[in-house]
C-alpha positions as CSV (number, residue, x, y, z in Angstrom):
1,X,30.5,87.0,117.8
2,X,29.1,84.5,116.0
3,X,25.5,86.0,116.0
4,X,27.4,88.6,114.2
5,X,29.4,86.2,111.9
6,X,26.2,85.0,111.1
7,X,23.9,87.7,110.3
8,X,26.8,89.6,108.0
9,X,26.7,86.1,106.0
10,X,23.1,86.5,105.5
11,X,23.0,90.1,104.1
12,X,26.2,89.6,101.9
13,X,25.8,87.8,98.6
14,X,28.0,84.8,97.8
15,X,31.4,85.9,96.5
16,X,30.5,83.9,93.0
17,X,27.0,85.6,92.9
18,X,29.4,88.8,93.6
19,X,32.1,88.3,91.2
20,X,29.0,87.2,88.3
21,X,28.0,90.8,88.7
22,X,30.8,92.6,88.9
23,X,31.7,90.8,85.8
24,X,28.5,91.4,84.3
25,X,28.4,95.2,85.0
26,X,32.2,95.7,83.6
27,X,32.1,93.5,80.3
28,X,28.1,94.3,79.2
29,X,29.1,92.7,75.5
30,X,30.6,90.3,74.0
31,X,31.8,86.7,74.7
32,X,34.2,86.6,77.6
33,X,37.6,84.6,77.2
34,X,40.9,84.8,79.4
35,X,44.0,86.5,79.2
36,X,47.4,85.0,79.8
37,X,47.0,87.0,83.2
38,X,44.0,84.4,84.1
39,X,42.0,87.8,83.6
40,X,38.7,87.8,81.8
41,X,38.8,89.6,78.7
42,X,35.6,90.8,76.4
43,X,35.6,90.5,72.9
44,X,33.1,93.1,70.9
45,X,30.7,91.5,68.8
46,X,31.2,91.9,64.9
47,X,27.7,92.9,63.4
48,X,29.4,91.8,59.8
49,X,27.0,88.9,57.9
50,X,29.9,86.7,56.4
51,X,27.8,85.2,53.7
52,X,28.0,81.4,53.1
53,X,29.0,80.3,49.4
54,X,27.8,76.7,48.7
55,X,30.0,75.2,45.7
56,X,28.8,75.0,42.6
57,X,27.5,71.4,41.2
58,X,29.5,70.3,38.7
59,X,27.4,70.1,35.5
60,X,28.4,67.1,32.9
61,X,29.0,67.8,29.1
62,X,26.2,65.8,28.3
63,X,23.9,67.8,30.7
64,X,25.2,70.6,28.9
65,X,24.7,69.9,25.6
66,X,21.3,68.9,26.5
67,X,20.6,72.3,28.2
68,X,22.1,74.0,24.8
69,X,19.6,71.6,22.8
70,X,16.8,73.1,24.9
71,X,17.7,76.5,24.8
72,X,18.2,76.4,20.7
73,X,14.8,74.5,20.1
74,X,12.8,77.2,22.7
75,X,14.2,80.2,20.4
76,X,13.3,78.2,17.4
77,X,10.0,77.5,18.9
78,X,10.0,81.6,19.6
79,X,10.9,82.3,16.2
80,X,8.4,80.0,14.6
81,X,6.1,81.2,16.5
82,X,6.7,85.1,15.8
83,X,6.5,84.1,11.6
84,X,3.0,82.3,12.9
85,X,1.8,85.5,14.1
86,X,2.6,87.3,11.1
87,X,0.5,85.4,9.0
88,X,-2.5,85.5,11.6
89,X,-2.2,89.2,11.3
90,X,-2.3,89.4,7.6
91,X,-5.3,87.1,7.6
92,X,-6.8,89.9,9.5
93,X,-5.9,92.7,7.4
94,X,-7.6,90.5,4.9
95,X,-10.9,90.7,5.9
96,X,-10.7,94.9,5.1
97,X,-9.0,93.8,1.7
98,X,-12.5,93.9,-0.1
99,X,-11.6,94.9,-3.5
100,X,-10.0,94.2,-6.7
101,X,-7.8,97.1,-7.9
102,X,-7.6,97.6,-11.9
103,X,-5.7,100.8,-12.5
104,X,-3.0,102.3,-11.8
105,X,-1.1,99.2,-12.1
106,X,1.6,99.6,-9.8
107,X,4.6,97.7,-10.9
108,X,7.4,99.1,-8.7
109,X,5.4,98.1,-5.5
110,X,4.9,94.4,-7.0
111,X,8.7,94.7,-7.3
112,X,9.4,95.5,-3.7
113,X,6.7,93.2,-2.1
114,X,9.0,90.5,-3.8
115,X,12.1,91.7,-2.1
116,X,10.5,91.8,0.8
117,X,9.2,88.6,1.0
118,X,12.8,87.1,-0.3
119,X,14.5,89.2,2.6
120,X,12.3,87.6,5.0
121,X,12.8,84.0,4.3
122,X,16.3,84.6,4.0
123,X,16.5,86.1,7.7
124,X,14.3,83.7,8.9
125,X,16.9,80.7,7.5
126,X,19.9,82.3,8.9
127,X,18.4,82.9,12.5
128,X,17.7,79.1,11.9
129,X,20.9,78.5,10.9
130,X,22.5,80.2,13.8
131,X,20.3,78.9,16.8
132,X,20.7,75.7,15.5
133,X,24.5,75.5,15.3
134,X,24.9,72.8,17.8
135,X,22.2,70.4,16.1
136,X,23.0,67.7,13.8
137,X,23.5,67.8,10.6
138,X,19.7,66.6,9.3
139,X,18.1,68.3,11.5
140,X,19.4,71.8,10.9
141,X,18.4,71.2,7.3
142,X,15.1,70.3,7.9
143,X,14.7,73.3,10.5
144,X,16.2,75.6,8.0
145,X,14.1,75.0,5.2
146,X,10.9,75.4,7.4
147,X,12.0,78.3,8.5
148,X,13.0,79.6,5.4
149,X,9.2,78.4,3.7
150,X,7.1,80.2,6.6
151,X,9.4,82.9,6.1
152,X,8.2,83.4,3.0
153,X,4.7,82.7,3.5
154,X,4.8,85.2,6.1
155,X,6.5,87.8,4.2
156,X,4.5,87.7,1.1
157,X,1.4,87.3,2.8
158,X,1.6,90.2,5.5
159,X,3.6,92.6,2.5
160,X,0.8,91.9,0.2
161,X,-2.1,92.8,2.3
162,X,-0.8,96.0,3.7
163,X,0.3,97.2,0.5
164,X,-3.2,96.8,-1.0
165,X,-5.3,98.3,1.8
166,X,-2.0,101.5,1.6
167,X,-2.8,101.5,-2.2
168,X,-6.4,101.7,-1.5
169,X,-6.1,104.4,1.0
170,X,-4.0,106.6,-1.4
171,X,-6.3,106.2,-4.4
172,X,-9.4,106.3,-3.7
173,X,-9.6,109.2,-1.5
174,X,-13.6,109.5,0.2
175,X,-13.9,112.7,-1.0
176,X,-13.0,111.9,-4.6
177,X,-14.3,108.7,-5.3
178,X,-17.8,107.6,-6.7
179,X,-19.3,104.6,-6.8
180,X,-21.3,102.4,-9.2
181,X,-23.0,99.6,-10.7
182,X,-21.2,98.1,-13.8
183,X,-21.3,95.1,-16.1
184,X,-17.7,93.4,-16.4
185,X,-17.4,91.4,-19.3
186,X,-15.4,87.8,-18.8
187,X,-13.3,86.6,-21.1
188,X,-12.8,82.6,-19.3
189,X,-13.5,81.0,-16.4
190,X,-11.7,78.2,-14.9
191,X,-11.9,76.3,-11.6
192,X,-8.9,74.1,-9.0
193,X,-9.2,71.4,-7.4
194,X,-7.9,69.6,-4.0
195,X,-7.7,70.7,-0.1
196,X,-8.1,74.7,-1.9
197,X,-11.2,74.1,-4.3
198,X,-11.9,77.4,-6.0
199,X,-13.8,79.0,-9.0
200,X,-12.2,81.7,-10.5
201,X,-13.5,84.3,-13.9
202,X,-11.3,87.0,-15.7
203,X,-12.2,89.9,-16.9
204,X,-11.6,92.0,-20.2
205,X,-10.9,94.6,-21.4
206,X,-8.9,95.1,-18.0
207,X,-7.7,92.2,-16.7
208,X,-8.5,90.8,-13.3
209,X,-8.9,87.1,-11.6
210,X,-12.0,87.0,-9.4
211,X,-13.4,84.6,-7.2
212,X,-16.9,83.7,-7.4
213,X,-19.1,80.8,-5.8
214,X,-19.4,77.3,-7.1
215,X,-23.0,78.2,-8.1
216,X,-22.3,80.8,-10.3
217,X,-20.1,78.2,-12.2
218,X,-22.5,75.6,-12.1
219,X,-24.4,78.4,-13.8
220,X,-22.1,79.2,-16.7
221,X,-21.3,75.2,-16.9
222,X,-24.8,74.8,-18.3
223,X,-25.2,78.1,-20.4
224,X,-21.9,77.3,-21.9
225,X,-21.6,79.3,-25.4
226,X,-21.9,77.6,-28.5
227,X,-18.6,79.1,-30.2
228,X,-16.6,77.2,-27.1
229,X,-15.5,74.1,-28.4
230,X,-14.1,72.4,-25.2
231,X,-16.2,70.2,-23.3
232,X,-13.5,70.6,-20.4
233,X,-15.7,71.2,-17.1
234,X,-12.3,72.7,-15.4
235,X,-12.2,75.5,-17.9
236,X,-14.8,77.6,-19.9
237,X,-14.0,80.2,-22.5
238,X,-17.0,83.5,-23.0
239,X,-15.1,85.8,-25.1
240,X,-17.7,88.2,-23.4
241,X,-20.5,85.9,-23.6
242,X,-20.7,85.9,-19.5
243,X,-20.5,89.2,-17.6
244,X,-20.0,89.8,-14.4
245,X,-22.5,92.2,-12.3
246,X,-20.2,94.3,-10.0
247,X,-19.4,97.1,-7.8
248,X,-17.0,100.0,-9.1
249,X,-15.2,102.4,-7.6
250,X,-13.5,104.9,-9.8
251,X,-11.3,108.7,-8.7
252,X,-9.6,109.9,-11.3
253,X,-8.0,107.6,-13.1
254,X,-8.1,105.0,-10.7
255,X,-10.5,101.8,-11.0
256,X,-11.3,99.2,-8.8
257,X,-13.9,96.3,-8.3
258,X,-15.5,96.3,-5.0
259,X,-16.3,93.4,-2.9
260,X,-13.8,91.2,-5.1
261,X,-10.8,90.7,-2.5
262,X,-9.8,88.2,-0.1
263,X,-13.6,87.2,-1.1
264,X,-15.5,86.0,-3.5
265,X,-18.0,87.8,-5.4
266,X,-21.8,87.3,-4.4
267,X,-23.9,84.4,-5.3
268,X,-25.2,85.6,-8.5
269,X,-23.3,87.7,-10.2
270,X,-22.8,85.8,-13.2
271,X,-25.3,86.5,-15.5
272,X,-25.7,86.2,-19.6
273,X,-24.6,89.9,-21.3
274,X,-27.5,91.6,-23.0
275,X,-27.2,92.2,-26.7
């Protein structure tokens, strides 16, 4: 009998081992706890993500003032920046502004580049005004007028340039338009000073103010006429004495000087008028 005892013993599993599986084939999920009854009980799984909100720091006022401060001078800086680009791209559409146009005169679109360039300075003050609200005093004047003076720069310059290459377009047509060699005669000459040095001529009978180099008023320095009684070196007056040796474009009625923009005129072209 207790050979018999014995072997059963060995081919049974332990009740624990027993009661583990039994458990684990019943409750296959889930975290088991106990009822009241003392009976385990399985509780399904959620497969929710309960997200984890970490507070907030608190921020100080005088972090976030600071932060405003930063965030007004980067749009300024922005800003700035866009009136900056403005004028780089009228420098551009300089270099294609190669002429001087002397009729038609075109007074209405002087009028309007003037608007224009006062519309853009004051836009460019208020936006200053605005994103500097939270400044101090002195400095939101001082950033105003900036604004307000590259405003300007940047309105006049860019306004000017494209209206003078659209002018150009529309009237002097290719298919219309001849060119020429011409003599223009120059009524004075005059030259500035400073970080801008320049030499300057105007024309008659229709008026024009034309850059040329410094030798070519070196030249009319020492051939001054007798009739001008200055001795000023800044200023000469030819009455037509001087003429200047240029390129003209003419449809129509329309008359222009060419290679007398943005530029000055080429070495040389001074020259005494023949009789």
């Amino acid at each position: 009998m207790d050979a018999i005892l014995t072997a059963t013993s060995e081919l049974l599993p332990c009740p624990e081992l027993l009661f583990r599986s039994c458990r684990r084939q019943l409750f296959p999920v889930g975290e088991p706890s106990h009822h009241r009854s003392g009976w385990p009980v399985t509780r399904p799984r959620s497969n929710r993500i309960i997200p984890i909100v970490e507070p907030r720091p608190r921020v100080s006022m005088e972090q976030t003032v600071q932060n405003d401060r930063s965030k007004a001078i980067s749009r300024l800086w922005i800003w700035m920046g866009s009136l900056l680009g403005l004028v780089l791209l009228s420098e551009i559409l300089g270099w294609f502004n190669d002429f001087t146009e002397l009729t038609p005169a075109h007074d209405n679109v002087d009028l309007l580049l003037f608007c224009i360039t006062g519309s853009v300075g004051l836009i460019s003050g208020g936006i200053a005004v605005f994103v500097s609200k939270k400044m101090v005093v002195w400095r939101r004047v001082g950033i105003t007028f900036s604004c307000v003076l590259l405003g300007l720069l940047a309105g006049f310059m860019i306004s000017y340039n494209t209206a003078n290459l659209i002018e150009g377009f529309l009237d002097f047509p290719p298919t219309n338009t001849r060119t020429y060699s011409a003599l223009a005669r120059i009524s004075r000459a005059y030259q500035t000073h400073g970080k801008g040095e320049s030499w300057h001529i105007q024309t008659m009978p229709l008026w024009s103010d034309l850059d040329i180099t410094a030798d070519d008023y070196n030249f009319m320095l020492a051939h001054r006429p007798d009739g001008d009684p200055s001795r000023n070196p800044d200023e000469i007056s030819s009455k037509g004495y001087f003429c200047a040796q240029v390129t003209v474009q003419q449809a129509g009625s329309a008359l222009r000087i060419m290679h007398a923009g943005t530029r000055k005129l080429p070495k040389g072209t001074v020259i005494i008028c023949p009789p």
